[in-house]
HTML snippet that shows the backbone in 3Dmol.js (N, CA, C, O; Angstrom):
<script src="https://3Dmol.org/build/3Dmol-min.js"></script>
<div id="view" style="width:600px;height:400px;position:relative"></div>
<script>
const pdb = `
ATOM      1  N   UNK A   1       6.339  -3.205 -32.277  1.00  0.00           N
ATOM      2  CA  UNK A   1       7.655  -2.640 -31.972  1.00  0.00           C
ATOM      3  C   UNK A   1       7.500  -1.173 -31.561  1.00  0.00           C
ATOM      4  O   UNK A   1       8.101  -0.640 -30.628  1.00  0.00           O
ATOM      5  N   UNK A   2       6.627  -0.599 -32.369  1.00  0.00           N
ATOM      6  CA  UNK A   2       6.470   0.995 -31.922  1.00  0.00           C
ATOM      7  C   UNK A   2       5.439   1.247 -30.449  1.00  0.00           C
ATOM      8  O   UNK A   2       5.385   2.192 -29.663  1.00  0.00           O
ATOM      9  N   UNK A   3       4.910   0.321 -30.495  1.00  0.00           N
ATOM     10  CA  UNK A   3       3.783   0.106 -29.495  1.00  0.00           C
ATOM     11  C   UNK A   3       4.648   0.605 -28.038  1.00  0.00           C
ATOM     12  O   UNK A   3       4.540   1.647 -27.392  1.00  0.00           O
ATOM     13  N   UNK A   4       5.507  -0.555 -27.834  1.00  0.00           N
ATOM     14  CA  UNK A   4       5.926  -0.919 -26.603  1.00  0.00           C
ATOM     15  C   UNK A   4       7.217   1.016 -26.490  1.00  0.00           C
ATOM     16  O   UNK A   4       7.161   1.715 -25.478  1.00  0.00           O
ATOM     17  N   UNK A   5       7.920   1.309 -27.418  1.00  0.00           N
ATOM     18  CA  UNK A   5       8.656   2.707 -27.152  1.00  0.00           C
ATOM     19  C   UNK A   5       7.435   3.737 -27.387  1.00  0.00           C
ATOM     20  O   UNK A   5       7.918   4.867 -27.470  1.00  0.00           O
ATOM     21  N   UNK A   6       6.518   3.755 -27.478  1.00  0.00           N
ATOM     22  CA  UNK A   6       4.935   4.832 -27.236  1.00  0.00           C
ATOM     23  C   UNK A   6       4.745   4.396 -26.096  1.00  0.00           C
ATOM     24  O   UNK A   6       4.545   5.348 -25.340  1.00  0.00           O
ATOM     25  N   UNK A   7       4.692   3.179 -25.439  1.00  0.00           N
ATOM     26  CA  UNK A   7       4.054   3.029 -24.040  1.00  0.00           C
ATOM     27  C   UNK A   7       5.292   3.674 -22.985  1.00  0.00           C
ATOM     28  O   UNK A   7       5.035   4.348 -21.988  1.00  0.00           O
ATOM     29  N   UNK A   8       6.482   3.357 -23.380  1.00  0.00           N
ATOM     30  CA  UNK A   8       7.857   3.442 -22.374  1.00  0.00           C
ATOM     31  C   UNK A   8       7.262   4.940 -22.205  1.00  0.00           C
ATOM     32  O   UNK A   8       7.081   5.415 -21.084  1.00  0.00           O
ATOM     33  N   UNK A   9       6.872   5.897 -23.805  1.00  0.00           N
ATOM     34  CA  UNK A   9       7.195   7.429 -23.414  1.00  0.00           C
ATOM     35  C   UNK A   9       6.129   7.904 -22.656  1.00  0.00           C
ATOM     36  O   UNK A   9       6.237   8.791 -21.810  1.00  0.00           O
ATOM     37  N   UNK A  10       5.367   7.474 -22.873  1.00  0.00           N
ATOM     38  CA  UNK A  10       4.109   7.544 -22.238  1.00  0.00           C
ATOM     39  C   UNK A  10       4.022   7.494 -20.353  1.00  0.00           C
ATOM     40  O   UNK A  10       3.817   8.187 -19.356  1.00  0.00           O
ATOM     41  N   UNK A  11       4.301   6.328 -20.753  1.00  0.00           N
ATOM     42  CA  UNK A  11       4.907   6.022 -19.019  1.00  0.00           C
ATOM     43  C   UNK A  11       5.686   6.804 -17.879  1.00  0.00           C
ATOM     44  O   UNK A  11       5.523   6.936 -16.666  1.00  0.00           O
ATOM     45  N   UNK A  12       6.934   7.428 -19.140  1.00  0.00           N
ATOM     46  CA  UNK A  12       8.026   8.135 -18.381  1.00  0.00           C
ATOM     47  C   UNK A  12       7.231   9.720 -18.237  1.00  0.00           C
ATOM     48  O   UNK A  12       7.401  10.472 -17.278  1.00  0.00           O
ATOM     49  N   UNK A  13       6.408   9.987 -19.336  1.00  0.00           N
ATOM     50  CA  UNK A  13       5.870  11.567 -19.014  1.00  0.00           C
ATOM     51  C   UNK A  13       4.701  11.343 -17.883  1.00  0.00           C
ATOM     52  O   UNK A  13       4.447  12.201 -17.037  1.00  0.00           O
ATOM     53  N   UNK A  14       4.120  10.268 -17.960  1.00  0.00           N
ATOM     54  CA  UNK A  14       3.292  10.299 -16.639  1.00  0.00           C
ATOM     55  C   UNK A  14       4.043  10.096 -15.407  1.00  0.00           C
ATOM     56  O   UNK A  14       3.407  10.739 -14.572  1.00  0.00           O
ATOM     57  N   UNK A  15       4.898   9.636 -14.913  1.00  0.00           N
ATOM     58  CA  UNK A  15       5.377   9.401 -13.956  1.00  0.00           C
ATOM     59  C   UNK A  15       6.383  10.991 -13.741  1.00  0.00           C
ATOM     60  O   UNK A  15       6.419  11.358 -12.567  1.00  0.00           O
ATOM     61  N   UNK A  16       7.101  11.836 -14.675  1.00  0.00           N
ATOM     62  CA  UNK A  16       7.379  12.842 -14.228  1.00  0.00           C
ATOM     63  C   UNK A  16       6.540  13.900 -14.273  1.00  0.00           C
ATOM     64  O   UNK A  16       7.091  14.973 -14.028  1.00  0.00           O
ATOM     65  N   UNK A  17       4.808  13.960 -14.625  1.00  0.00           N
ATOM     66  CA  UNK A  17       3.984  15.038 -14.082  1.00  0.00           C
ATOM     67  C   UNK A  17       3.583  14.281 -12.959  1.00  0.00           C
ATOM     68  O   UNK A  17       2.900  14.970 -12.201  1.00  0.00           O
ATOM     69  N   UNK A  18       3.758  13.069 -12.549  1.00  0.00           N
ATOM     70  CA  UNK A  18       2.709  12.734 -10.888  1.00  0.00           C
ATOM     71  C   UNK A  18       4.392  13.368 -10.357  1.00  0.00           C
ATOM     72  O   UNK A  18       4.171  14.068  -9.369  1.00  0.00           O
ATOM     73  N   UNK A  19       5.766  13.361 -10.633  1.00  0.00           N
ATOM     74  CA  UNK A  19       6.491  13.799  -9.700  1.00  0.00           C
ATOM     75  C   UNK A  19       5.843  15.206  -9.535  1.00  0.00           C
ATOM     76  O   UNK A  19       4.864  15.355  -8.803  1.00  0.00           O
ATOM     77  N   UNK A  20       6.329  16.095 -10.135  1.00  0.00           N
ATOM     78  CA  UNK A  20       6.642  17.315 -10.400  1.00  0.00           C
ATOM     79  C   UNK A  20       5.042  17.860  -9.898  1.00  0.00           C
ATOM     80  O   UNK A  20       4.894  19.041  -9.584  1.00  0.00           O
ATOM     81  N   UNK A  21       3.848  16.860  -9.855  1.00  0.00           N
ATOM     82  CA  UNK A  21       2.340  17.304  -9.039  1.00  0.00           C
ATOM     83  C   UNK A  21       2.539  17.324  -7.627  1.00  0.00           C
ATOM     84  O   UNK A  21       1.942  18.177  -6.970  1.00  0.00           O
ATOM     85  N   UNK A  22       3.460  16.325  -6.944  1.00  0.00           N
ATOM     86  CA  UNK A  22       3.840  15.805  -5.554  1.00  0.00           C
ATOM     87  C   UNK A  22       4.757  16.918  -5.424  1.00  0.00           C
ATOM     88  O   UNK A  22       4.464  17.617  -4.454  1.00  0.00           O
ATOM     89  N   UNK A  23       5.818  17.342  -6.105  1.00  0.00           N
ATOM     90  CA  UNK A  23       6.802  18.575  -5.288  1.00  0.00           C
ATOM     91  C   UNK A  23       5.916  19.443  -5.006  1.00  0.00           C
ATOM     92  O   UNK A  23       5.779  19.983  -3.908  1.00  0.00           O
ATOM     93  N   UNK A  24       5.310  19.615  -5.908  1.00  0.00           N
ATOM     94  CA  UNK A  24       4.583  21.357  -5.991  1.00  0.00           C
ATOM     95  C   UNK A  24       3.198  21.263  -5.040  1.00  0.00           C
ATOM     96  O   UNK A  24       3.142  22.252  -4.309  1.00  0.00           O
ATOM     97  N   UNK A  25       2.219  20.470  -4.874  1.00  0.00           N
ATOM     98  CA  UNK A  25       1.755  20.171  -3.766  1.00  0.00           C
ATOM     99  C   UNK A  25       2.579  20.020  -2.013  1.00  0.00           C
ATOM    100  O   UNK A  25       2.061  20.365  -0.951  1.00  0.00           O
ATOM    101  N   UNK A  26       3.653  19.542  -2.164  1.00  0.00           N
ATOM    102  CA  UNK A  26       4.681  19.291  -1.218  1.00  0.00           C
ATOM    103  C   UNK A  26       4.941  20.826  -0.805  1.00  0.00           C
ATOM    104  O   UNK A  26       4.599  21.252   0.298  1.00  0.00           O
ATOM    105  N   UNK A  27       5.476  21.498  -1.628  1.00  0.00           N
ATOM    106  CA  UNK A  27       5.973  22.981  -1.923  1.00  0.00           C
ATOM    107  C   UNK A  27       4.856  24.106  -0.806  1.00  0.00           C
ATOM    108  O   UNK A  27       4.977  24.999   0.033  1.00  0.00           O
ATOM    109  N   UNK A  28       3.986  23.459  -1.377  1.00  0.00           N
ATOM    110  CA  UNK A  28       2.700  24.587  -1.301  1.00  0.00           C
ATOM    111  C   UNK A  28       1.805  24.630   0.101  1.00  0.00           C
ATOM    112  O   UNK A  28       1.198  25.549   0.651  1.00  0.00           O
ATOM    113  N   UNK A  29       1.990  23.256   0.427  1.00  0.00           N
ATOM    114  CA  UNK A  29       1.702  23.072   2.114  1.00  0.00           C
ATOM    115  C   UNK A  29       2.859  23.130   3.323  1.00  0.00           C
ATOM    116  O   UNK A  29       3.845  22.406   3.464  1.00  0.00           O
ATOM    117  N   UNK A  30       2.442  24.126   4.058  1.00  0.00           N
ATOM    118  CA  UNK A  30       3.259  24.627   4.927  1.00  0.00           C
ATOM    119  C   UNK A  30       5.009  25.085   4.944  1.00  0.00           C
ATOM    120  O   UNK A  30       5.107  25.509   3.792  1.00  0.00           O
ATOM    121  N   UNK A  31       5.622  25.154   5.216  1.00  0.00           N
ATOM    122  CA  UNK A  31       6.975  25.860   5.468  1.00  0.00           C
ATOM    123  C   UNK A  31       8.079  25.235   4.599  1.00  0.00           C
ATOM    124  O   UNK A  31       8.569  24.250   5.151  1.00  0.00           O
ATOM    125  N   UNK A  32       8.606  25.520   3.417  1.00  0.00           N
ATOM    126  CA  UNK A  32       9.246  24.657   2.838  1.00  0.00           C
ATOM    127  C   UNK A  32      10.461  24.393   3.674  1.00  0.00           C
ATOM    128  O   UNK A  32      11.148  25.227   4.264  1.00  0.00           O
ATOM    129  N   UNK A  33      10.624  22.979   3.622  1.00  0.00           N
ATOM    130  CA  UNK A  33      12.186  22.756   4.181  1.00  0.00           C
ATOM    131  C   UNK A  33      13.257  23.388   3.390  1.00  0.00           C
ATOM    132  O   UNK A  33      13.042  23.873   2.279  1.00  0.00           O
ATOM    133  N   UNK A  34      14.707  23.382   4.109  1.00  0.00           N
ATOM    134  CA  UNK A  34      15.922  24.272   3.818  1.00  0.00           C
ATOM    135  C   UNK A  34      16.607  22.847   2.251  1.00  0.00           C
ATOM    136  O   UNK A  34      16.560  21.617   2.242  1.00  0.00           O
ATOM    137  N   UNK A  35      16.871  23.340   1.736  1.00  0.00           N
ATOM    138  CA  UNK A  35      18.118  22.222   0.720  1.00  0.00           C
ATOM    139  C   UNK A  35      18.319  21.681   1.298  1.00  0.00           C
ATOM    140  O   UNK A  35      17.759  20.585   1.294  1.00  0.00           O
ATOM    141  N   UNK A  36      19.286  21.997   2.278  1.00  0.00           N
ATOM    142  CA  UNK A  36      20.782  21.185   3.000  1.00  0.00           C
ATOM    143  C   UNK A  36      19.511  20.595   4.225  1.00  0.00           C
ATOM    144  O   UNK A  36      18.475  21.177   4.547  1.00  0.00           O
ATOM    145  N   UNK A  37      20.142  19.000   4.818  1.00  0.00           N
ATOM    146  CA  UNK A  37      19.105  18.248   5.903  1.00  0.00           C
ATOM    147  C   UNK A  37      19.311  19.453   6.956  1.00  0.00           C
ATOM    148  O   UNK A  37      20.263  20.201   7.177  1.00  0.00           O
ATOM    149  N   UNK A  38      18.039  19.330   7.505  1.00  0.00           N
ATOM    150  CA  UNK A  38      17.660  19.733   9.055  1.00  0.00           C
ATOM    151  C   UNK A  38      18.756  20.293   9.580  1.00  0.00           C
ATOM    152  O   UNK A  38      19.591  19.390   9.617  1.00  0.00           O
ATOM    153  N   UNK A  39      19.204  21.244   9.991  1.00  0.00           N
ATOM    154  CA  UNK A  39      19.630  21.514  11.696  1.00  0.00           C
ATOM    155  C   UNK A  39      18.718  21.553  12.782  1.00  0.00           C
ATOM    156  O   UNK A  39      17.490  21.502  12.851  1.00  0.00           O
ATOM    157  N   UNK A  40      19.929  21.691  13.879  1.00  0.00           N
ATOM    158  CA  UNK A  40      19.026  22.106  14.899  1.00  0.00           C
ATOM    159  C   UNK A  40      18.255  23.368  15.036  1.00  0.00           C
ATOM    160  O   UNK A  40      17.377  23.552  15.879  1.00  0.00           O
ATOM    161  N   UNK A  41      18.642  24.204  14.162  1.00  0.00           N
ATOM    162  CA  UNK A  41      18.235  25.585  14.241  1.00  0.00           C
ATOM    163  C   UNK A  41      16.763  25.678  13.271  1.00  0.00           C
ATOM    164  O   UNK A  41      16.046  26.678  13.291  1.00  0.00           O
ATOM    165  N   UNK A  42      16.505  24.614  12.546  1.00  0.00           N
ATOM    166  CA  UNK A  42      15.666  24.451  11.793  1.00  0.00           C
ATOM    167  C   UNK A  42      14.118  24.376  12.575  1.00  0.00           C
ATOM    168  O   UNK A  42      13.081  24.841  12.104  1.00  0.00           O
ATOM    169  N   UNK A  43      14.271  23.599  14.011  1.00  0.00           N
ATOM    170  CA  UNK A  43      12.812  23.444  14.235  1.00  0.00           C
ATOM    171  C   UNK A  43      12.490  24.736  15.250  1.00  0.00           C
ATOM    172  O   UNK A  43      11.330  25.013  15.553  1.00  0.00           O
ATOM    173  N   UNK A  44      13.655  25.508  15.750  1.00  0.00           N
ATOM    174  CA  UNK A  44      13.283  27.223  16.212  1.00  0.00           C
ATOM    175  C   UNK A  44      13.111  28.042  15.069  1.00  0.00           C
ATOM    176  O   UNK A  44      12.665  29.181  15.209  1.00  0.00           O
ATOM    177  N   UNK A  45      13.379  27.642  14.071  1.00  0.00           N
ATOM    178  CA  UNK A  45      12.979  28.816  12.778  1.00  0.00           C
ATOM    179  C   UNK A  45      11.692  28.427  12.437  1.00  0.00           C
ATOM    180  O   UNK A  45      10.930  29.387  12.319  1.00  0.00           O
ATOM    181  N   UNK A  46      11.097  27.124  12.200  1.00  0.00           N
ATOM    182  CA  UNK A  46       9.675  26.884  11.661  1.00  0.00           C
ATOM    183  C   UNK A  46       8.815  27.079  13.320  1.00  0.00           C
ATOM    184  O   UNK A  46       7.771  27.708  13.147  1.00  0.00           O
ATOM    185  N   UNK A  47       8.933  26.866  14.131  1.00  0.00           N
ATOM    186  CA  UNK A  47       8.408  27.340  15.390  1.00  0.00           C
ATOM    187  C   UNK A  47       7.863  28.983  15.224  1.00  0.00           C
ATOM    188  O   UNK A  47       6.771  29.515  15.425  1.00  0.00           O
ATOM    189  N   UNK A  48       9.103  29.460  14.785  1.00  0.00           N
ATOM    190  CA  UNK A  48       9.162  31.190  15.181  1.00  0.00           C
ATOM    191  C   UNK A  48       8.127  31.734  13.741  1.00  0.00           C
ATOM    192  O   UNK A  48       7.371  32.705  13.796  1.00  0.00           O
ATOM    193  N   UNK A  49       8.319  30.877  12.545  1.00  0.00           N
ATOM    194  CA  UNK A  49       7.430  31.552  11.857  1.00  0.00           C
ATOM    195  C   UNK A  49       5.932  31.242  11.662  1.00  0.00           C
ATOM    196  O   UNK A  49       5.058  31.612  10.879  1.00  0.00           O
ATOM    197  N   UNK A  50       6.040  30.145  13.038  1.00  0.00           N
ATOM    198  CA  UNK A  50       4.297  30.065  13.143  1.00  0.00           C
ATOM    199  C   UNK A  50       3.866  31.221  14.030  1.00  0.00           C
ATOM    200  O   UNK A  50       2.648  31.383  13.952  1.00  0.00           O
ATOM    201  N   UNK A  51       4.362  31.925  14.703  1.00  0.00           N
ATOM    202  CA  UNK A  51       3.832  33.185  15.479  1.00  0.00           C
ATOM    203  C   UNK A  51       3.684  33.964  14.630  1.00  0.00           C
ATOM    204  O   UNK A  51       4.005  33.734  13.464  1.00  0.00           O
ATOM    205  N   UNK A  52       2.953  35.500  15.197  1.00  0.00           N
ATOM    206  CA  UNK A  52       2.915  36.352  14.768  1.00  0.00           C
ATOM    207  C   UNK A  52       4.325  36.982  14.988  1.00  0.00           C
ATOM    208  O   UNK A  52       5.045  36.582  15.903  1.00  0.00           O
ATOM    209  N   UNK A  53       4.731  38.044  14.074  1.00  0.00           N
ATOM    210  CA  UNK A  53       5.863  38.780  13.742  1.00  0.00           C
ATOM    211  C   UNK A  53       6.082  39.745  15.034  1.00  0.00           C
ATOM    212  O   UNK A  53       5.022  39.810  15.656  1.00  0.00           O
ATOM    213  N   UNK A  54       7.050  40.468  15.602  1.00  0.00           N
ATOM    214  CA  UNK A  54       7.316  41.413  17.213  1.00  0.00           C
ATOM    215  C   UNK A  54       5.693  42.238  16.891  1.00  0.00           C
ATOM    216  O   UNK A  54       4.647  42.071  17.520  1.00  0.00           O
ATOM    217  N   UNK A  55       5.931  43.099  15.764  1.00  0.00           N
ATOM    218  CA  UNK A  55       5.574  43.727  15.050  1.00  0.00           C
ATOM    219  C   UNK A  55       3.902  44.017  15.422  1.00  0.00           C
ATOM    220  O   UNK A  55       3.297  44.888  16.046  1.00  0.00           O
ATOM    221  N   UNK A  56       3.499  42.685  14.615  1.00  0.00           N
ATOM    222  CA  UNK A  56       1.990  42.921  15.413  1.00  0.00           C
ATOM    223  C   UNK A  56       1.421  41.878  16.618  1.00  0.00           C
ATOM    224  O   UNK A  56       0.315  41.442  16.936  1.00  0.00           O
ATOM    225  N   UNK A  57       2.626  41.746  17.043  1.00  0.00           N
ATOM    226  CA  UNK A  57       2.310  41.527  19.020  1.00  0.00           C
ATOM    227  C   UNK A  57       2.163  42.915  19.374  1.00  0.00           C
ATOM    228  O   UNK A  57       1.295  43.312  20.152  1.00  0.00           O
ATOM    229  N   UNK A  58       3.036  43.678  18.786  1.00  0.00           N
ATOM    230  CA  UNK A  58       2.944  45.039  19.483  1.00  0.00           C
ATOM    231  C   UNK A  58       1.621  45.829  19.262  1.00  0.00           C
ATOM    232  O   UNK A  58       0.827  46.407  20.004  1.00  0.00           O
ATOM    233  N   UNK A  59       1.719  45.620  18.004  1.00  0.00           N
ATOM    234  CA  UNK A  59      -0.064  46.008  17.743  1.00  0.00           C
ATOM    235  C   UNK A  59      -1.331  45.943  18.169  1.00  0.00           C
ATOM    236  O   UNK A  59      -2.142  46.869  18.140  1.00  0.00           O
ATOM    237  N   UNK A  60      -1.506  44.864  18.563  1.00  0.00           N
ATOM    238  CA  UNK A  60      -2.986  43.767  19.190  1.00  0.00           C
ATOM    239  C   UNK A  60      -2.701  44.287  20.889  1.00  0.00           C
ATOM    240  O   UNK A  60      -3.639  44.367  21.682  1.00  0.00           O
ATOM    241  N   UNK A  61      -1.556  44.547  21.195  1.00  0.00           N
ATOM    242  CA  UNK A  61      -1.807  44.703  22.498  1.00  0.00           C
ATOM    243  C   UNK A  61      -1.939  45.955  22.496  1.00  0.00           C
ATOM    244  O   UNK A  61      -2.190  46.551  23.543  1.00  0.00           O
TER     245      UNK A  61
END
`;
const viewer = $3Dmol.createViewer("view");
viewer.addModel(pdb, "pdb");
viewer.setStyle({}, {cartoon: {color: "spectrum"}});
viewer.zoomTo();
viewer.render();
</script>
């Protein structure tokens, strides 16, 4: 009887550290997405922050 509510807890804490390993891996590679879904303005903002900044364009040249 105790077996099977040790396995349930068991179960449920492994399955919310493989979540909470997947956000934070998720998180940590490349540009986090916004909360709210996509706009259109979303794929000129991750575009623009793959360049370099005005800043040091101006520099290098």
């Amino acid at each position: 009887e105790d077996h099977t509510l040790l396995f349930a807890a068991t179960f449920i804490s492994l399955l919310l550290l493989l979540v909470a390993a997947y956000l934070y891996f998720k998180k940590k590679g490349g540009v986090e997405p916004p909360p709210n879904p996509p706009t259109p303005g979303y794929n000129t903002f991750s575009s623009m922050s793959e360049q370099p900044l005005p800043g040091e364009v101006k520099g290098g040249q």
